[in-house]
C-alpha positions in Angstrom: -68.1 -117.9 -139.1 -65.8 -115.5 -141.3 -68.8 -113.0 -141.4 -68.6 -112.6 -137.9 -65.3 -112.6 -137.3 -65.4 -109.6 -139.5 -68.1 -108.1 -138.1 -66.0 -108.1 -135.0 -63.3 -106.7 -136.3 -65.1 -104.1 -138.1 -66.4 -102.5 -134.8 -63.0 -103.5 -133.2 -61.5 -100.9 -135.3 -64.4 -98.7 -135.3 -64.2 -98.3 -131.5 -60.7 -97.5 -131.8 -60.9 -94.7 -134.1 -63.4 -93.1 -132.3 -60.7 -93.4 -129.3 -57.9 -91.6 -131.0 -60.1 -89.2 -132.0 -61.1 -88.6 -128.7 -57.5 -88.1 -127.7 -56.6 -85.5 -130.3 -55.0 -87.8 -132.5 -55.1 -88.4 -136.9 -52.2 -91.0 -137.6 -54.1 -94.3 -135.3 -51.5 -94.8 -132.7 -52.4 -98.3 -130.8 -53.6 -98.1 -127.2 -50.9 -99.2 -124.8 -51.6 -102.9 -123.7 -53.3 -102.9 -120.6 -54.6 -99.6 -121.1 -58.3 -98.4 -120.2 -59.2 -95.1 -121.3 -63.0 -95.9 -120.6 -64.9 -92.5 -117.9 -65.7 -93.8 -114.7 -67.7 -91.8 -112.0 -66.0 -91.8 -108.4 -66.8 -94.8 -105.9 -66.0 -93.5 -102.3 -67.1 -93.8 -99.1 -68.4 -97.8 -99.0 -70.6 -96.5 -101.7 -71.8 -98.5 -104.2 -70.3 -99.0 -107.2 -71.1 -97.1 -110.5 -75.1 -97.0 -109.0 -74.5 -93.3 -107.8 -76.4 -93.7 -104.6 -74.3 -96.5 -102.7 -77.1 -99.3 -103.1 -76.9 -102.9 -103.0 -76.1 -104.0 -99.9 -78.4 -104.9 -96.8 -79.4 -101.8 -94.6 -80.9 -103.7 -92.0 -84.3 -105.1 -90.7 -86.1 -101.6 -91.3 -85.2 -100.7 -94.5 -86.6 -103.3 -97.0 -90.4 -102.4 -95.3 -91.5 -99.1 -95.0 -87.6 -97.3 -95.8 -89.9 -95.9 -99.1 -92.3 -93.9 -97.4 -91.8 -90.6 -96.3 -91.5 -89.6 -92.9 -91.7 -85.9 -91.2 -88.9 -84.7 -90.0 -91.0 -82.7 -87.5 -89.2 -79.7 -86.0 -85.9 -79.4 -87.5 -82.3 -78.3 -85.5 -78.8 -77.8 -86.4 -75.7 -79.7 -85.9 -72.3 -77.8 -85.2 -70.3 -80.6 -86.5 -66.6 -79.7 -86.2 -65.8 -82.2 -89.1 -68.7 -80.6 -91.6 -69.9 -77.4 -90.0 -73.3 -76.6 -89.5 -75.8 -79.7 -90.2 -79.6 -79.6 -89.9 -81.3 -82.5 -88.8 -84.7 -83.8 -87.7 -86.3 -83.8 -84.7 -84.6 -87.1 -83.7 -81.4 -85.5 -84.6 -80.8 -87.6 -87.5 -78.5 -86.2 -90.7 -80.3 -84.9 -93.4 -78.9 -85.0 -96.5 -79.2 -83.7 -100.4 -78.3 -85.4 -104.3 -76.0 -84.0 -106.7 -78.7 -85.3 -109.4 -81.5 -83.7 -108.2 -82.4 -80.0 -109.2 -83.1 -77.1 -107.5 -84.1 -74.8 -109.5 -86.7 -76.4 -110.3 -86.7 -78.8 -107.6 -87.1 -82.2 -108.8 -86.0 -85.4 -107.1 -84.3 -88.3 -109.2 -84.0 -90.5 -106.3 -86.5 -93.6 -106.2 -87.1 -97.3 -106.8 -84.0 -98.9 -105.2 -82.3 -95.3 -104.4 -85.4 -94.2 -102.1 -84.5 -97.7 -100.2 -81.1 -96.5 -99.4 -81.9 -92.9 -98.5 -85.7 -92.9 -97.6 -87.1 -89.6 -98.3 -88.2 -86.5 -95.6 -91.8 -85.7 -96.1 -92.8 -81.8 -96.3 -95.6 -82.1 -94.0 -95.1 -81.2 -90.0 -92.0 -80.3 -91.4 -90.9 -76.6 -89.0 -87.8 -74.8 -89.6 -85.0 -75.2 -86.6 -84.6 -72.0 -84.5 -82.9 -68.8 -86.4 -83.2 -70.5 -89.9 -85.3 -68.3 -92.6 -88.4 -70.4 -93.0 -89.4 -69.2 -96.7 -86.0 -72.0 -97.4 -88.6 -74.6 -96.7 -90.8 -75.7 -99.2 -92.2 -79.3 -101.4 -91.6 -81.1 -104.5 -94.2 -83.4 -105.8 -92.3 -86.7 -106.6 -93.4 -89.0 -109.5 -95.3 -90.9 -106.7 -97.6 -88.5 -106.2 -95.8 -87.6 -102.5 -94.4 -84.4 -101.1 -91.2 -84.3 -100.0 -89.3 -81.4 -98.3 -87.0 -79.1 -99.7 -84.5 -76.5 -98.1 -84.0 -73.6 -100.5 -85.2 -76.1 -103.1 -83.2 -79.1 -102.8 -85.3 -82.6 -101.8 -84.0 -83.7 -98.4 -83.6 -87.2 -97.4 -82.4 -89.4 -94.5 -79.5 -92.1 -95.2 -80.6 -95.7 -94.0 -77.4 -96.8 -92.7 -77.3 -94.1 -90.2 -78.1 -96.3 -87.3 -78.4 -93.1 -84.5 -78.6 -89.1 -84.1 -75.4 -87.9 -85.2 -74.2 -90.0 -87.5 -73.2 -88.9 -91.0 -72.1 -92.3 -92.8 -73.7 -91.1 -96.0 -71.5 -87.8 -96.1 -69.7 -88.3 -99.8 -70.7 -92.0 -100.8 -71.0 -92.1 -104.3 -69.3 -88.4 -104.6 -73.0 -87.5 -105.5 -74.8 -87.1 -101.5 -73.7 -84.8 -98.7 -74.8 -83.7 -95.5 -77.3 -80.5 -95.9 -76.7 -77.3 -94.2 -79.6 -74.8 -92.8 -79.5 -73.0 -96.2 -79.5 -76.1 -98.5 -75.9 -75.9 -99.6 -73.7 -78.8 -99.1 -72.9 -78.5 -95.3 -68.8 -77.1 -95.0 -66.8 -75.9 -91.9 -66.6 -72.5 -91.4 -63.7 -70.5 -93.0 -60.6 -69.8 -90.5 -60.8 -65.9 -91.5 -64.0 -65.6 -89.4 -67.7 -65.6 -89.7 -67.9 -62.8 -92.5 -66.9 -64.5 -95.0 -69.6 -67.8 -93.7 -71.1 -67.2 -96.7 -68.3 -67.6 -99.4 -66.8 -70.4 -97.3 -69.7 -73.0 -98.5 -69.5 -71.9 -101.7 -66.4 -74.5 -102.9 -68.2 -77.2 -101.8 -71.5 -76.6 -103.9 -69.4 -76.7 -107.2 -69.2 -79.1 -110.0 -66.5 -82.0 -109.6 -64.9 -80.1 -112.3 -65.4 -76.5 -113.1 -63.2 -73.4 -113.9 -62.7 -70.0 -112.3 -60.6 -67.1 -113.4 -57.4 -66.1 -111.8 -56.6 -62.5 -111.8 -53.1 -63.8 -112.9 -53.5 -66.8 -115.1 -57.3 -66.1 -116.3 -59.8 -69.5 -116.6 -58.5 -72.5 -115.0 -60.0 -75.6 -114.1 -60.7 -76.7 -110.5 -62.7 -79.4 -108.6 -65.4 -79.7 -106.8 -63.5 -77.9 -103.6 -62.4 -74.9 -105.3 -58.6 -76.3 -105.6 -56.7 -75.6 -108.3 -55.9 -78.3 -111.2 -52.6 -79.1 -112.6 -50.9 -80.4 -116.0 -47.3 -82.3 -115.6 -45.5 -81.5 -118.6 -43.4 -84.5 -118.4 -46.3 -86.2 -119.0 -47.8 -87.4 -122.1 -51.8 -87.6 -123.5 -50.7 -90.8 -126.4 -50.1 -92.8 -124.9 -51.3 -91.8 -121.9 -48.7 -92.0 -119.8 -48.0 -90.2 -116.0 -44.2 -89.1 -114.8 -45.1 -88.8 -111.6 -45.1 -91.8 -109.6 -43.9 -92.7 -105.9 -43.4 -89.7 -103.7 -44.5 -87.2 -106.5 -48.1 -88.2 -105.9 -47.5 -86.9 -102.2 -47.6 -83.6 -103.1 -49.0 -83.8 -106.4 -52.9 -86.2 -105.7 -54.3 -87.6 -108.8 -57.8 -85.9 -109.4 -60.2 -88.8 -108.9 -62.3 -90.1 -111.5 -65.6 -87.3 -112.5 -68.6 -88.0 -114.3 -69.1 -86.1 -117.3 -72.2 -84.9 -116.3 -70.5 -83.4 -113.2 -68.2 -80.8 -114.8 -68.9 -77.2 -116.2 -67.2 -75.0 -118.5 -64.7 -78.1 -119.3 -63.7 -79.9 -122.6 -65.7 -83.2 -123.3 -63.2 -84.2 -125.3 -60.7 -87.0 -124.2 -62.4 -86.7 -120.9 -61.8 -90.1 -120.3 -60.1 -92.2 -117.1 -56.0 -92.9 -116.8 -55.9 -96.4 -114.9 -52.3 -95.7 -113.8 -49.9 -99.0 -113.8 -49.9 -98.2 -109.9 -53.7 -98.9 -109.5 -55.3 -95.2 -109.1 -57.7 -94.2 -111.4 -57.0 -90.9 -112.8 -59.3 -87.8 -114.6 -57.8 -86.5 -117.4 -59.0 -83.7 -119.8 -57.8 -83.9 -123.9 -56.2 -87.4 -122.4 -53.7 -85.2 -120.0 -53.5 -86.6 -116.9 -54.7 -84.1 -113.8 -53.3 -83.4 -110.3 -53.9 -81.0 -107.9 -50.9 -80.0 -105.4 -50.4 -80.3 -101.7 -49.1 -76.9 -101.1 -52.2 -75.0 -101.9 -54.2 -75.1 -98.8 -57.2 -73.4 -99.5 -59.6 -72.6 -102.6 -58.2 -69.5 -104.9 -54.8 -70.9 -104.5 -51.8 -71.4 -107.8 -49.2 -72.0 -105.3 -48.0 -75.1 -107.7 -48.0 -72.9 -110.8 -44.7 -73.2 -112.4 -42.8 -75.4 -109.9 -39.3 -77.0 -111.3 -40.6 -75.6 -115.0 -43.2 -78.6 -115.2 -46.3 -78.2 -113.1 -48.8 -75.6 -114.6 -52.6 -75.1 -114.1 -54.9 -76.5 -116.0 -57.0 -75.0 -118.9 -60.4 -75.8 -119.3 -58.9 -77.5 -122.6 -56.6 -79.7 -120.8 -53.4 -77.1 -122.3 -50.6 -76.0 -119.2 -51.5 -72.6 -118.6 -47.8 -71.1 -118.7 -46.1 -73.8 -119.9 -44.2 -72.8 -123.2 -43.9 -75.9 -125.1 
């Protein structure tokens, strides 16, 4: 009984020295009571939780026979959406859609077994481009089945089983990990306000990491998320404990950023890139422990309209530091 008691408390303290180390610190500060620090990947949408592809739950009479094989989409279209911009569909007009954790370059699916239920796959053959869409985008991927399934501009395409009729897009975001394809393959997005020649930059935010950095003419490499919005650090806040100053009506213009999965970030510190579950009940992203916002007066990707406010809001550096800030 006494060797397991100490075996426990062995790995108790074990686990929290690899936390403190995790959060920047040497002298072993105590987690706050309550506390969870553990990285959690977002749950939106109704999808479901922590499987990625919003499994587990009954998507009606057709899908448990039959949702695994591969049907054609036949001659593809496009749908204007006003909400998402330009969708393609198949020749039913159903939504198709693409995985954040497939590749396309190469192309390689990782959706099957119970994932292939919820979003049966599109098979390449009959497969014909819609009307004024370059058909060299089209092409196959051989799945670990043995099947093709069709690509756009290399990414697997794939229906969503709870979309009951032609226009629905209920799969648009679940898990933060499937979206609505566009003609070319990127992540569908409505068209910029500034006009159709910049169409082609306007998708771009959307096809980005959940976390990833650009550099400002002005401030140099920043982080921001997966819309191209810029990331902020609250210097009243504090990384140990991990504690946020803004509560109440400070989260209306400054949002938490949403939990991210590691594996969804580029160019950003793995260290202390852990979740803040906030006394208020949001679950928080922070980098080096530092909590993460981003602010509701920047309206579009590109930009730092937060930068500086009241001395305390700065952008975020890819290390988690206040770009700005001088202490």
């Amino acid at each position: 009984m006494k060797t397991w008691r100490s075996a426990s408390l062995v790995a108790t303290a074990a686990a929290m020295l690899a936390l403190t180390t995790a959060c920047g610190q040497e002298k072993g500060e105590q987690t706050p009571k309550g506390q969870n620090v553990g990285n959690e990947a977002p749950v939106k949408d109704g999808a479901g939780a922590g499987d990625g592809y919003g499994s587990g739950g009954d998507y009606g009479s057709d899908s448990g026979s039959g949702a695994g094989k591969a049907k054609s989409a036949g001659q593809l279209a496009v749908w204007d959406s006003k909400k998402l911009g330009k969708v393609v569909t198949d020749s039913a007009g159903f939504t198709l859609y693409r995985f954040d954790k497939d590749t396309a370059q190469p192309p390689k699916s990782t959706c099957d077994g119970a994932c292939e239920k919820a979003w049966p796959v599109v098979a390449a053959k009959g497969a014909e481009a819609a009307p004024g869409v370059d058909k060299s985008l089209l092409g196959e991927v051989t799945r670990s089945d043995g099947t093709k399934q069709l690509t756009i501009d290399g990414w697997p395409m794939y229906r969503f089983a709870k979309d009951a009729k032609p226009g629905d897009a209920k799969g648009q975001g679940v898990g933060g990990t499937w979206y609505a394809a566009a003609p070319d393959g990127k992540k569908a997005a409505p068209a910029a306000d500034s006009g159709a020649d910049t169409g082609g930059d306007a998708a771009q935010p959307a096809d980005l990491a959940g976390l990833s950095t650009r550099n400002d003419p002005k401030l140099g490499e920043i982080v921001v998320d997966k819309n191209g919005m810029t990331v902020y650090r609250f210097t009243k806040d504090s990384a140990w404990p991990m504690k946020s100053a803004c509560t109440g009506p400070c989260l209306e213009k400054w949002p938490v950023v949403k939990p991210v999965a590691k594996n969804d970030t580029k160019g950003i510190l793995k260290k202390g890139f852990v979740t803040f579950n906030r006394p208020d009940g949001l679950k928080q992203q922070t980098i080096d422990c530092w909590p993460l916002y981003t602010f509701a007066g920047d309206k579009k990707p590109g930009d730092t309209n937060g930068q500086g406010v009241g001395g305390t809001w700065y952008a975020a550096a890819p290390t988690g530091k206040a770009v700005g800030a001088t202490k």
